[in-house]
C-alpha positions in Angstrom: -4.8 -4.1 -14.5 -6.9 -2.4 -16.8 -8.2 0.2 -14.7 -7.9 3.8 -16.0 -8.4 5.1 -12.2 -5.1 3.5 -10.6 -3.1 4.2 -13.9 -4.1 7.9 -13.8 -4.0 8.1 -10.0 -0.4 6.6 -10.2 0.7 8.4 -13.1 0.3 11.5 -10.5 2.1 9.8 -8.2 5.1 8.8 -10.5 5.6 12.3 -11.7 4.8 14.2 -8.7 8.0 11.8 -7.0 10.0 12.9 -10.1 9.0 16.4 -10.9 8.0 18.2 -8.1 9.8 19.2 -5.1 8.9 20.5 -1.7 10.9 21.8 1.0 10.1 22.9 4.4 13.2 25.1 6.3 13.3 25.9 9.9 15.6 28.5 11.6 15.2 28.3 15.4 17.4 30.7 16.3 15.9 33.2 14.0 12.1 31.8 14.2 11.6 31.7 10.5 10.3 28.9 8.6 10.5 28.9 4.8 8.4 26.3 2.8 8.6 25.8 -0.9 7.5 24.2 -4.0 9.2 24.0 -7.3 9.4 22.0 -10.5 6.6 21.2 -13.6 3.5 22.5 -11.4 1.9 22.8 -14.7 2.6 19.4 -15.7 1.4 18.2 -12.6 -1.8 20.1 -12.5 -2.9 18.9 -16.1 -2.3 15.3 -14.7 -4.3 16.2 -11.5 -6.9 17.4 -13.8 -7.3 13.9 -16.0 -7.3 12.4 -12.8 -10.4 14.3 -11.5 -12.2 13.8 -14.6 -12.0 10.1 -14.5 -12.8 9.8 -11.0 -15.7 12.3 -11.2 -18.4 9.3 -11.2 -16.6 7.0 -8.8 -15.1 9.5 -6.2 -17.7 12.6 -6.5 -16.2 13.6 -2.8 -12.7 13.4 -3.7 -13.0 14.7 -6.8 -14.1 18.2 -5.0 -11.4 17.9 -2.7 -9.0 17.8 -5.6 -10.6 20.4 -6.8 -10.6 22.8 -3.7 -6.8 21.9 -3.1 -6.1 23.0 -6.7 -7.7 26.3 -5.7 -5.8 27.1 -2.6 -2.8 25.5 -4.2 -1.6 29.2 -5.5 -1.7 30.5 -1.7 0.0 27.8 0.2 2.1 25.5 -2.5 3.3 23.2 0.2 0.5 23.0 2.1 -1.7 21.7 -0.9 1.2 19.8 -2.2 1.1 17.1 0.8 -2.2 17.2 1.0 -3.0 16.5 -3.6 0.0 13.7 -2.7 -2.2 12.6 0.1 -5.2 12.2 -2.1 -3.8 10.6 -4.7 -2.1 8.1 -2.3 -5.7 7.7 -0.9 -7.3 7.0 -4.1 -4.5 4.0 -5.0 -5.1 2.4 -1.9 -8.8 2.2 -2.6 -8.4 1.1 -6.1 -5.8 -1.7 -4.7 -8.6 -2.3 -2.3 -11.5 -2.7 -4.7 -9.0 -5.0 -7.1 -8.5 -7.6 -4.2 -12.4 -7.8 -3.2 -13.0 -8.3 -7.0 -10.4 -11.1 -6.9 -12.0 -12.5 -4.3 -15.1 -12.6 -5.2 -14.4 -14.0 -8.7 -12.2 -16.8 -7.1 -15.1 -17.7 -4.7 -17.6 -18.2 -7.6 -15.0 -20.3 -9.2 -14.6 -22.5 -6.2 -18.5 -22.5 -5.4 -19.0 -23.9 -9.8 -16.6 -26.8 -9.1 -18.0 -30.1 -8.6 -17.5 -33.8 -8.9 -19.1 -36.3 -10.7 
């Protein structure tokens, strides 16, 4: 699949799995929650950045989320963490989605060309 989108959106994907981790602790008995992030935010941000870039025409909405999340990301790490993760898990799913309409368009043309003679 030669589609720079998916590749970039899952290249984010891949090293957010590997590189970043976020934890959420709750104490009931005390009533404190703790929530963290910690690993290669940089690395992850300068992917997150090539990803925005290349979506910028496609995805203008999502692009500006990206970007707003990115912004807020310093204040609430974990908050924006799931919620970049849930973006880039969005924009897969809709690149999946446009790959199989394309295939299924192509393979109806190519059924509607065959003929007998």
């Amino acid at each position: 699949m030669e589609n720079k989108i998916y590749q970039q959106s899952l290249l984010c994907k891949k090293f957010a799995d590997k590189r970043i981790e976020s934890c959420r602790i709750i104490n009931a008995s005390m009533g404190t929650e703790q929530t963290f992030v910690r690993g290669d935010i940089k690395g992850y941000e300068s992917h997150l950045n090539v990803l925005k870039e290349v979506i910028k025409d496609k995805y203008p909405l999502i692009e500006r989320q990206i970007t707003e999340a990115m912004g807020e990301y310093d204040s609430y790490p974990y908050r924006y963490q799931s919620i970049l993760e849930s973006i880039v898990k969005t924009i897969i799913s809709l690149e999946l989605q446009t790959e199989i309409s394309g295939k299924k368009v192509v393979d109806t043309i190519h059924k509607s060309r065959k003929f007998n003679i």
